[in-house]
mmCIF file as gemmi writes it, N, C-alpha and C atoms, coordinates in Angstrom:
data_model
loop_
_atom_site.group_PDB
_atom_site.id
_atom_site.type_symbol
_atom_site.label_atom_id
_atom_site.label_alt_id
_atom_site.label_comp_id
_atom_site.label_asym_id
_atom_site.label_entity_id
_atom_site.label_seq_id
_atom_site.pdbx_PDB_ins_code
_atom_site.Cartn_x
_atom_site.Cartn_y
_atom_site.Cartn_z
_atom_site.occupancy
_atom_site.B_iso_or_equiv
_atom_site.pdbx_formal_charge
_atom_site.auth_seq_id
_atom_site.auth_asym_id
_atom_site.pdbx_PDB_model_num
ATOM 1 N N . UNK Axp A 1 ? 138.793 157.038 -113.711 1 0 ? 1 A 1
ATOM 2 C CA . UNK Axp A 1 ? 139.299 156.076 -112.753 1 0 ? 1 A 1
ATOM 3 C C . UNK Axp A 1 ? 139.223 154.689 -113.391 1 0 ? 1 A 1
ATOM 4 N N . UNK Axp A 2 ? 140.241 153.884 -113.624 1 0 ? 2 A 1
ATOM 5 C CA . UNK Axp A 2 ? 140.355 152.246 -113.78 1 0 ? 2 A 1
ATOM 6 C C . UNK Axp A 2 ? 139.767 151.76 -113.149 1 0 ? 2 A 1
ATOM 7 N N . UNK Axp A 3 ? 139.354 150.357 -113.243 1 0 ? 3 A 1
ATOM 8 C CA . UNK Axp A 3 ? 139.181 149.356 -112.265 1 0 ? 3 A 1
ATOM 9 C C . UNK Axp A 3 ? 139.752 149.03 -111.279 1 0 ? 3 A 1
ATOM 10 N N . UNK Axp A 4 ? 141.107 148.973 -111.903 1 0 ? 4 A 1
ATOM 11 C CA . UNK Axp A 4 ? 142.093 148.692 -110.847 1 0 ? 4 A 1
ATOM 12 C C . UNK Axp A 4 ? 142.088 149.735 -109.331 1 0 ? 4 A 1
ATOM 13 N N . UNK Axp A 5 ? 142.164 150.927 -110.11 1 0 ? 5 A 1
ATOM 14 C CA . UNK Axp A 5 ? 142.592 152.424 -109.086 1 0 ? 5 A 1
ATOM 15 C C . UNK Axp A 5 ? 141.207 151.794 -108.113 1 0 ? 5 A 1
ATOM 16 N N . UNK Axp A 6 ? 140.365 151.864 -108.981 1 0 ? 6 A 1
ATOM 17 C CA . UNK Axp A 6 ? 138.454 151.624 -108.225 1 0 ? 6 A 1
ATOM 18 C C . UNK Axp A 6 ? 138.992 150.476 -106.787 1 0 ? 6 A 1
ATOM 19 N N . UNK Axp A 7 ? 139.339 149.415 -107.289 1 0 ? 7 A 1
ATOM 20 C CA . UNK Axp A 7 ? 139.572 148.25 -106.217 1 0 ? 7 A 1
ATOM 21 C C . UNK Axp A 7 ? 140.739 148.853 -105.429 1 0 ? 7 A 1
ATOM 22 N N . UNK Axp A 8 ? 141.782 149.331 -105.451 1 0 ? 8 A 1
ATOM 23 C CA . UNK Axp A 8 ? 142.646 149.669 -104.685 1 0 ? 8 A 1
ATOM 24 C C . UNK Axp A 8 ? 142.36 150.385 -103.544 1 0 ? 8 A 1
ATOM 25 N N . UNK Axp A 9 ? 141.259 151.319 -104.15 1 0 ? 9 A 1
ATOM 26 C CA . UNK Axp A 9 ? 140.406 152.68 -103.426 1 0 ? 9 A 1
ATOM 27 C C . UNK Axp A 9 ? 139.831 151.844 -102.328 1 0 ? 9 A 1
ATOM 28 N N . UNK Axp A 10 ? 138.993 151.115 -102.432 1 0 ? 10 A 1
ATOM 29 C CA . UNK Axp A 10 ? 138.805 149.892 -102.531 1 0 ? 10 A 1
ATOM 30 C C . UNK Axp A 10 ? 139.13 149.495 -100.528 1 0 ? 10 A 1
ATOM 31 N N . UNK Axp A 11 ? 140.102 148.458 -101.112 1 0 ? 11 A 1
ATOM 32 C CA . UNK Axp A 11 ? 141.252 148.074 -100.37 1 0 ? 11 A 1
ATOM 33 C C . UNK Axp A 11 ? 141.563 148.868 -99.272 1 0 ? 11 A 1
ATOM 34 N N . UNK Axp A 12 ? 142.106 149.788 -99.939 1 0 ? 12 A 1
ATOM 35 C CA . UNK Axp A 12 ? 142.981 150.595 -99.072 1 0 ? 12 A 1
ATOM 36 C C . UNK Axp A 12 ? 142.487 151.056 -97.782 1 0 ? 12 A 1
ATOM 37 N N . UNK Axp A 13 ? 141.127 150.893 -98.339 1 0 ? 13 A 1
ATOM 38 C CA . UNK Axp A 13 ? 139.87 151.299 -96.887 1 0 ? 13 A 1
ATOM 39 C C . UNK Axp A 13 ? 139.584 150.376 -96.025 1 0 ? 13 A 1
ATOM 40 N N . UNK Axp A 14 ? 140.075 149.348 -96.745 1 0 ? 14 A 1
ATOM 41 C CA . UNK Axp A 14 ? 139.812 148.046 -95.748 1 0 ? 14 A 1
ATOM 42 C C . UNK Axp A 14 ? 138.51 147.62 -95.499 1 0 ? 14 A 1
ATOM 43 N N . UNK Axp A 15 ? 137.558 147.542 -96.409 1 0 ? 15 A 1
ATOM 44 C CA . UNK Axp A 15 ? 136.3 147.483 -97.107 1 0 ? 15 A 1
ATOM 45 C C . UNK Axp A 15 ? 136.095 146.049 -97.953 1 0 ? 15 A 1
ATOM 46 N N . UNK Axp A 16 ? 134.932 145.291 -97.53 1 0 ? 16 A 1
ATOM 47 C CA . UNK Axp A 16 ? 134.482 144.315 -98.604 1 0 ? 16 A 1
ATOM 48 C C . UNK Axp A 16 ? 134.098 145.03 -99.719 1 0 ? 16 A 1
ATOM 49 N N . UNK Axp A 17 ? 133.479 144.925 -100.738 1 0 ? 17 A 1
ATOM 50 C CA . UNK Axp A 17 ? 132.72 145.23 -101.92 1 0 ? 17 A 1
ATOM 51 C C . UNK Axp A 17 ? 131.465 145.539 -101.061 1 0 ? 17 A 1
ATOM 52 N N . UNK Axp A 18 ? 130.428 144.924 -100.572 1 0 ? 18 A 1
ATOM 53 C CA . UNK Axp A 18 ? 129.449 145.438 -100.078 1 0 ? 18 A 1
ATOM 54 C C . UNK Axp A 18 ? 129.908 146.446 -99.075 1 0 ? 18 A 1
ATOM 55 N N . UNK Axp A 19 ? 130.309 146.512 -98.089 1 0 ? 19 A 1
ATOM 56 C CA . UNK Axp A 19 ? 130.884 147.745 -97.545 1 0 ? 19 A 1
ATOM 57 C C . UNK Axp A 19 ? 131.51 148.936 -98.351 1 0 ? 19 A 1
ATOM 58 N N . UNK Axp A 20 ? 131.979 148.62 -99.313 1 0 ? 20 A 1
ATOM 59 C CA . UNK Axp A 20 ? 131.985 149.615 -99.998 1 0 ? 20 A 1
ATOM 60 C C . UNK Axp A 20 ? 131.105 150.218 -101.144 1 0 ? 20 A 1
ATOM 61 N N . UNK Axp A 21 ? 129.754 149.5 -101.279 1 0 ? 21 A 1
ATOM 62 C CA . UNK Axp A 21 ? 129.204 149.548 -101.831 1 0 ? 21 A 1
ATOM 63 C C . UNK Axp A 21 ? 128.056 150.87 -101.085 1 0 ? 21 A 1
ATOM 64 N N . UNK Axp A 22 ? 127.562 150.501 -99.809 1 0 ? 22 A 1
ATOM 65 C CA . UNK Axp A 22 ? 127.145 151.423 -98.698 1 0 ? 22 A 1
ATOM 66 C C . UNK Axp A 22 ? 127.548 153.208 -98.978 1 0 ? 22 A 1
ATOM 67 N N . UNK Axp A 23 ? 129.445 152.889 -98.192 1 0 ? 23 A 1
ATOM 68 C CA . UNK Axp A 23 ? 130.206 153.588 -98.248 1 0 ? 23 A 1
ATOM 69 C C . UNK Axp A 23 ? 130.048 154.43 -99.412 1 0 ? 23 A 1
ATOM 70 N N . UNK Axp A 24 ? 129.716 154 -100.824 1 0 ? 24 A 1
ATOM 71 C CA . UNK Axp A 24 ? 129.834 154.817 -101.955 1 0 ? 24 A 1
ATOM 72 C C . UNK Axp A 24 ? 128.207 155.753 -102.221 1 0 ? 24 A 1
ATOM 73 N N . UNK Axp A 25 ? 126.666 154.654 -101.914 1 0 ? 25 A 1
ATOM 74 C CA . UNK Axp A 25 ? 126.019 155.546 -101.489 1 0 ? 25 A 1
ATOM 75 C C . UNK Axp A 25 ? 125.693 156.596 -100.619 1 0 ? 25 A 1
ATOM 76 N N . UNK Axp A 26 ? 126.867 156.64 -99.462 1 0 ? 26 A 1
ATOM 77 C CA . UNK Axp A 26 ? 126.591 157.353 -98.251 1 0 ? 26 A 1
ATOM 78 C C . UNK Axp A 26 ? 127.223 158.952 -98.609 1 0 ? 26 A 1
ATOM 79 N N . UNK Axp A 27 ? 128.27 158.388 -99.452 1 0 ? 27 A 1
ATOM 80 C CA . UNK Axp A 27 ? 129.145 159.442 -100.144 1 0 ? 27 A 1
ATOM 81 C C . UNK Axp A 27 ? 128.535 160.255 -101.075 1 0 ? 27 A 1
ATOM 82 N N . UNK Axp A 28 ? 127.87 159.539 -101.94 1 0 ? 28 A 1
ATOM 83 C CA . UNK Axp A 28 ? 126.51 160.378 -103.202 1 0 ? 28 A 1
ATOM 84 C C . UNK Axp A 28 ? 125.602 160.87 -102.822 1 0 ? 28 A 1
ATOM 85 N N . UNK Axp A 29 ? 125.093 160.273 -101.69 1 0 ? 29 A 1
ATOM 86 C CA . UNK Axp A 29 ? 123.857 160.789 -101.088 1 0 ? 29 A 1
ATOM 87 C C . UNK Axp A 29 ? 123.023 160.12 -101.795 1 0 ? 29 A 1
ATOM 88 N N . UNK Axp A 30 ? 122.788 158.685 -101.879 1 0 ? 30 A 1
ATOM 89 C CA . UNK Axp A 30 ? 122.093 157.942 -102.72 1 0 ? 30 A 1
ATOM 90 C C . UNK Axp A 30 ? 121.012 156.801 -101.838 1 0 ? 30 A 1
ATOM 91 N N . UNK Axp A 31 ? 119.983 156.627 -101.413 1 0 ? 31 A 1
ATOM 92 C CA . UNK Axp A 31 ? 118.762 156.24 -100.85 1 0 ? 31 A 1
ATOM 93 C C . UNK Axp A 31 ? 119.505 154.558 -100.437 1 0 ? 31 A 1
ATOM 94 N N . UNK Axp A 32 ? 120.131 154.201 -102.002 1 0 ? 32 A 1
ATOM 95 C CA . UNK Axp A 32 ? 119.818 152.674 -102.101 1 0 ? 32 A 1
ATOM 96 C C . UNK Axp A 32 ? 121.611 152.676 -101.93 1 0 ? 32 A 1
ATOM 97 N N . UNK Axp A 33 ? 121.816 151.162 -101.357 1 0 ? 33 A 1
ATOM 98 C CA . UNK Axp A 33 ? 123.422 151.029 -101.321 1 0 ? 33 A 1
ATOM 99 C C . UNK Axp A 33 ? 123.756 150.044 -102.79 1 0 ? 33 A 1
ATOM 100 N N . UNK Axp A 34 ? 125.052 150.495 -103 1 0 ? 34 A 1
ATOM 101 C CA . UNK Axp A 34 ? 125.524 150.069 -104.721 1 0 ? 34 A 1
ATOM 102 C C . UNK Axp A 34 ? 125.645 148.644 -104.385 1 0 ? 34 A 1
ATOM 103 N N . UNK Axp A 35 ? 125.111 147.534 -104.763 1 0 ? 35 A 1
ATOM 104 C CA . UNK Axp A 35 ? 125.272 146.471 -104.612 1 0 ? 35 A 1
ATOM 105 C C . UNK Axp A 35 ? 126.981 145.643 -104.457 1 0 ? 35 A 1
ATOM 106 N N . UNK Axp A 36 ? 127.044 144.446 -103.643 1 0 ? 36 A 1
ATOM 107 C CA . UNK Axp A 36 ? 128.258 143.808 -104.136 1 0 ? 36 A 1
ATOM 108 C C . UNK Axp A 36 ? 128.454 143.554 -105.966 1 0 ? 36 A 1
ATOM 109 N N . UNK Axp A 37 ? 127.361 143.43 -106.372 1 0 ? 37 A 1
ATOM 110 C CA . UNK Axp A 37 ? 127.741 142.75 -108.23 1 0 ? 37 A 1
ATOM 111 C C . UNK Axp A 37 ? 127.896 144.241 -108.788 1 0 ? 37 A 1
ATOM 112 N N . UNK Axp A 38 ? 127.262 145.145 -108.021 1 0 ? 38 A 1
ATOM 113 C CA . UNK Axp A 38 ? 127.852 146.315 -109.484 1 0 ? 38 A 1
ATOM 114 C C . UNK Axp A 38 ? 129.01 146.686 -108.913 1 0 ? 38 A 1
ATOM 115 N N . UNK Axp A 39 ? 129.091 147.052 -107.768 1 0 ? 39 A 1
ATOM 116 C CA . UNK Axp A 39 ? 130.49 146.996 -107.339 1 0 ? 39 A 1
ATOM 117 C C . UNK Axp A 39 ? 131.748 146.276 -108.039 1 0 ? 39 A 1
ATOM 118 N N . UNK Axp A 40 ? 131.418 144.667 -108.149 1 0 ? 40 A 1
ATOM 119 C CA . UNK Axp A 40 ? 132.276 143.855 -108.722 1 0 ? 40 A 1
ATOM 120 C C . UNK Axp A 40 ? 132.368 144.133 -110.541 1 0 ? 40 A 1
ATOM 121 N N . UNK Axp A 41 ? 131.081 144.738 -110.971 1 0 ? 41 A 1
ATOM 122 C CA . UNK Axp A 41 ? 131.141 145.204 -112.196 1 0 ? 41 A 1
ATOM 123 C C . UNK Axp A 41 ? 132.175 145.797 -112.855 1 0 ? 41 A 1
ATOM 124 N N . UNK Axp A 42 ? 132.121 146.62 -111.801 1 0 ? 42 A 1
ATOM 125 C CA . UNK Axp A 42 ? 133.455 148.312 -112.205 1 0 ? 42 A 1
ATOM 126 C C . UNK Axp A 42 ? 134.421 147.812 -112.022 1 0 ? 42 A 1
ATOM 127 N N . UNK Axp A 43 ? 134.798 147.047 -110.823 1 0 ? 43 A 1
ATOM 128 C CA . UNK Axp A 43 ? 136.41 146.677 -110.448 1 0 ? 43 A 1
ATOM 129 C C . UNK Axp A 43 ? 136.335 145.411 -111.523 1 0 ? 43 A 1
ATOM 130 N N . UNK Axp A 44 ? 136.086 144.788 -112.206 1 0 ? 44 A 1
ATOM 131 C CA . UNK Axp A 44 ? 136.232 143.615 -113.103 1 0 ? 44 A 1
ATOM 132 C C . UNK Axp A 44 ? 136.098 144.56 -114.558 1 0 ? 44 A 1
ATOM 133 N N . UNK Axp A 45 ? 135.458 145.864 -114.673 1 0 ? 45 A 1
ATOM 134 C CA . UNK Axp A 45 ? 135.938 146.248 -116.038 1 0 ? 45 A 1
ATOM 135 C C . UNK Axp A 45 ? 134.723 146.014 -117.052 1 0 ? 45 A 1
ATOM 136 N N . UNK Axp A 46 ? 133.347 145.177 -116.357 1 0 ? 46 A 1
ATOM 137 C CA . UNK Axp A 46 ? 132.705 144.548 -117.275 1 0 ? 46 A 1
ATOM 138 C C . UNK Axp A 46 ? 131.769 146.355 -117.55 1 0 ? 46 A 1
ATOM 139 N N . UNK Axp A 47 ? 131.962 146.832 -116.583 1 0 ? 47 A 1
ATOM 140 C CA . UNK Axp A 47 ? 130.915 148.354 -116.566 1 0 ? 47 A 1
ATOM 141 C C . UNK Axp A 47 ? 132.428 149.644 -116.5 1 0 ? 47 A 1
ATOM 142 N N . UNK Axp A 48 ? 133.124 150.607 -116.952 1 0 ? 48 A 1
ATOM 143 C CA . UNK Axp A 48 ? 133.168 151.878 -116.572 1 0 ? 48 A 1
ATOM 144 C C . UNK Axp A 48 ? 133 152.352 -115.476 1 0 ? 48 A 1
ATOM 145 N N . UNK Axp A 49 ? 133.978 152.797 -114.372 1 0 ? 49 A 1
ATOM 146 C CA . UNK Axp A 49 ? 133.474 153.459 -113.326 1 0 ? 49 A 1
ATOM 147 C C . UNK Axp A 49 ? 133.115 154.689 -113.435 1 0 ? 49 A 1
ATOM 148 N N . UNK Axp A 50 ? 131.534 154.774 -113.101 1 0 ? 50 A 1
ATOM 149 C CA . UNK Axp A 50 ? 130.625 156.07 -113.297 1 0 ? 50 A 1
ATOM 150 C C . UNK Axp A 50 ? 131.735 157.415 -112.807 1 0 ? 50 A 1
ATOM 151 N N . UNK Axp A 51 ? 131.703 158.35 -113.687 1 0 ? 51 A 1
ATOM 152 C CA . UNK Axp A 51 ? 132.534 159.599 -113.266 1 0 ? 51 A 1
ATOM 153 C C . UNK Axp A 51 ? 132.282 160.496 -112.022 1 0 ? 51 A 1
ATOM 154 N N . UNK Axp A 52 ? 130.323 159.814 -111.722 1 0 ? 52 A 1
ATOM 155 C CA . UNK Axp A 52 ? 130.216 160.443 -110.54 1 0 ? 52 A 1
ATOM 156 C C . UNK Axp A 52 ? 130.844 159.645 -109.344 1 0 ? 52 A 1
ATOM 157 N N . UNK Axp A 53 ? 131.191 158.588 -109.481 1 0 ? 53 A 1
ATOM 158 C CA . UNK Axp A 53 ? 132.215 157.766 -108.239 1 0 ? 53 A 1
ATOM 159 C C . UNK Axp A 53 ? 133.17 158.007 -108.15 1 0 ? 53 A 1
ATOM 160 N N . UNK Axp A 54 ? 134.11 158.556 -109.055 1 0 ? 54 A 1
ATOM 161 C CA . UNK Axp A 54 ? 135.267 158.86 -108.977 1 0 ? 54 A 1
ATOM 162 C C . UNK Axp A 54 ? 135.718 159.463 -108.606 1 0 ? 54 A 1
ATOM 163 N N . UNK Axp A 55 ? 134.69 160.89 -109.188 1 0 ? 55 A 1
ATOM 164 C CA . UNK Axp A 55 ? 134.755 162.27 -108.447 1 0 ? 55 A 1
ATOM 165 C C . UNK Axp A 55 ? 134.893 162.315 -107.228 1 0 ? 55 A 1
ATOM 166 N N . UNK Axp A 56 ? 133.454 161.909 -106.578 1 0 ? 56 A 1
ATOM 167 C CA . UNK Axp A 56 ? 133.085 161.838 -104.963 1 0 ? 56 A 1
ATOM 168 C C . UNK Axp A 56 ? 134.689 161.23 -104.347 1 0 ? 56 A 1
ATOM 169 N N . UNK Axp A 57 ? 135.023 159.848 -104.89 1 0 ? 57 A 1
ATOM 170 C CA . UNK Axp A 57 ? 136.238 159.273 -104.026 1 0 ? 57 A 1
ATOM 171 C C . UNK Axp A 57 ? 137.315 160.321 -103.872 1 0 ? 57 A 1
ATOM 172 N N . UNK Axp A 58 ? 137.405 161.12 -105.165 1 0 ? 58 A 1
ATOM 173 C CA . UNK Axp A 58 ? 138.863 162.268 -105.706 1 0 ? 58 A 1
ATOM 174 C C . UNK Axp A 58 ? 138.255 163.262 -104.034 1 0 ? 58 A 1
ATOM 175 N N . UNK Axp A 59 ? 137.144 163.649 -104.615 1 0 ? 59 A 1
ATOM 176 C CA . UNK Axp A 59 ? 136.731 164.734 -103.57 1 0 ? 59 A 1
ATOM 177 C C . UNK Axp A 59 ? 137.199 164.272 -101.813 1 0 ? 59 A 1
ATOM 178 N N . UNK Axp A 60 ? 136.396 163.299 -101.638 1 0 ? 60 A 1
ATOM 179 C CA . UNK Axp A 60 ? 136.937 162.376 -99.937 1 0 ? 60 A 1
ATOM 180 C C . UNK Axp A 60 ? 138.11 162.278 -99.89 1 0 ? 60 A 1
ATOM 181 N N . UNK Axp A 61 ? 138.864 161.924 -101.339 1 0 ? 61 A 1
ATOM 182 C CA . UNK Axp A 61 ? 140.369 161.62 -100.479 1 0 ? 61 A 1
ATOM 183 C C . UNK Axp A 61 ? 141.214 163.342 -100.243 1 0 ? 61 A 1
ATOM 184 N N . UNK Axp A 62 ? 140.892 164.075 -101.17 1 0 ? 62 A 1
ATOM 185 C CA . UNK Axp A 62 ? 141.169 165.542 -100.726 1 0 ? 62 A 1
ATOM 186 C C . UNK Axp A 62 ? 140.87 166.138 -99.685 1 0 ? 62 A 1
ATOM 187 N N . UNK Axp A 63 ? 139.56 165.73 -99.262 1 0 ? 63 A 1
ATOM 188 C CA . UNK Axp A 63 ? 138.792 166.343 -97.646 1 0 ? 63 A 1
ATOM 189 C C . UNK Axp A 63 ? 139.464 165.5 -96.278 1 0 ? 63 A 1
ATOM 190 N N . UNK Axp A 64 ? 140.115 164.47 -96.693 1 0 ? 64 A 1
ATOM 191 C CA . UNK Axp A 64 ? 141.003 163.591 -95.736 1 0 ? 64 A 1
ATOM 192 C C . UNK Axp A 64 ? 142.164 163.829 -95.078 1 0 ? 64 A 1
ATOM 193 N N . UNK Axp A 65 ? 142.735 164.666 -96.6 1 0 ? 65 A 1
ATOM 194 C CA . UNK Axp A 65 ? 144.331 164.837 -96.543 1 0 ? 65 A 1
ATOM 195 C C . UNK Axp A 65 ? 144.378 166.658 -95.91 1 0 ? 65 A 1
């Protein structure tokens, strides 16, 4: 997943960065919520979006449709 695709994903949810930051631990099953800056990390390119985020999003948007 790009940055770009990442922020669109993003978007499209109609989500701040911290809201989607939540949203992405709630999805992993992860204790702690992904901050606004790493959030902004991935969608700015400065970090790789982890393959396990991508997945999970690929997986949700399949369980949606």
């Amino acid at each position: 997943m790009t940055k770009e695709e990442l922020r669109v994903e993003r978007q499209s949810r109609g989500m701040t960065q911290e809201q989607f930051g939540q949203f992405l631990a709630d999805l992993l099953g992860r204790a702690r919520a992904y901050s606004k800056s790493e959030v902004s990390v991935y969608e700015t390119g400065q970090r790789p979006v982890p393959a396990r985020i991508a997945l999970a999003l690929l997986e949700d948007r399949i369980g949606r449709s």
